[in-house]
C-alpha positions in Angstrom: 0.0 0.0 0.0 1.0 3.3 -0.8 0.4 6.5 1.4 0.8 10.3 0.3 -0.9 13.0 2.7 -2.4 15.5 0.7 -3.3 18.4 2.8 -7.1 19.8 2.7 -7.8 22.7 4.7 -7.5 21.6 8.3 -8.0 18.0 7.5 -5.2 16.0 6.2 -6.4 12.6 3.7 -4.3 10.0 3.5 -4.5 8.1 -0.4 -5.0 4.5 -0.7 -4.2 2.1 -3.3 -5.5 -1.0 -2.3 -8.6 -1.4 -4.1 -10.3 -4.5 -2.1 -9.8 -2.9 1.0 -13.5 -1.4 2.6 -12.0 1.9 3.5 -11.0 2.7 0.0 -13.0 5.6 -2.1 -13.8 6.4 -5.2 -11.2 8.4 -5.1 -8.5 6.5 -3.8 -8.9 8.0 -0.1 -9.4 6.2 3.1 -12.2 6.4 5.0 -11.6 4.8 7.8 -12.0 7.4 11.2 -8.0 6.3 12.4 -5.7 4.6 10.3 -2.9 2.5 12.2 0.3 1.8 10.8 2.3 -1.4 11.5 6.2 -2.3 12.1 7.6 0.6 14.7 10.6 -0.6 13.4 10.0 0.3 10.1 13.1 3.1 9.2 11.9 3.4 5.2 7.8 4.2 4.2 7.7 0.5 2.5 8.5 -1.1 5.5 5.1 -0.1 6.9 1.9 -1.7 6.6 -1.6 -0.7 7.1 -3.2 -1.9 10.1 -7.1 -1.0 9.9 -6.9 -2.8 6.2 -10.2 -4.6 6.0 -11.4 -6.2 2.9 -14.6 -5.7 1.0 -17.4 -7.3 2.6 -15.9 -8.9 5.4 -15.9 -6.8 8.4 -18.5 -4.3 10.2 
């Protein structure tokens, strides 16, 4: 998964790229109310996961 904040005003959107996940837009934004980011020990951006990933009609 790739993330790019794109600031909006006062709110900042984070894009998404992985299309089967629930939280995912239209417009490649997620949606999700808190987005959690796995591997604190990550030193480089794709060495971190996303941790509220949840796919497509699976979870509620």
């Amino acid at each position: 998964m790739s993330e790019k904040k794109i600031r909006t005003g006062e709110a900042t959107a984070v894009g998404c790229d992985v299309t089967n996940c629930k939280y995912n837009t239209i417009d490649s934004k997620c949606a999700a109310s808190q987005i959690k980011v796995k591997n604190d020990k990550a030193t480089t951006e794709s060495e971190t996961f996303c941790g509220t990933f949840c796919p497509r009609g699976c979870c509620d």
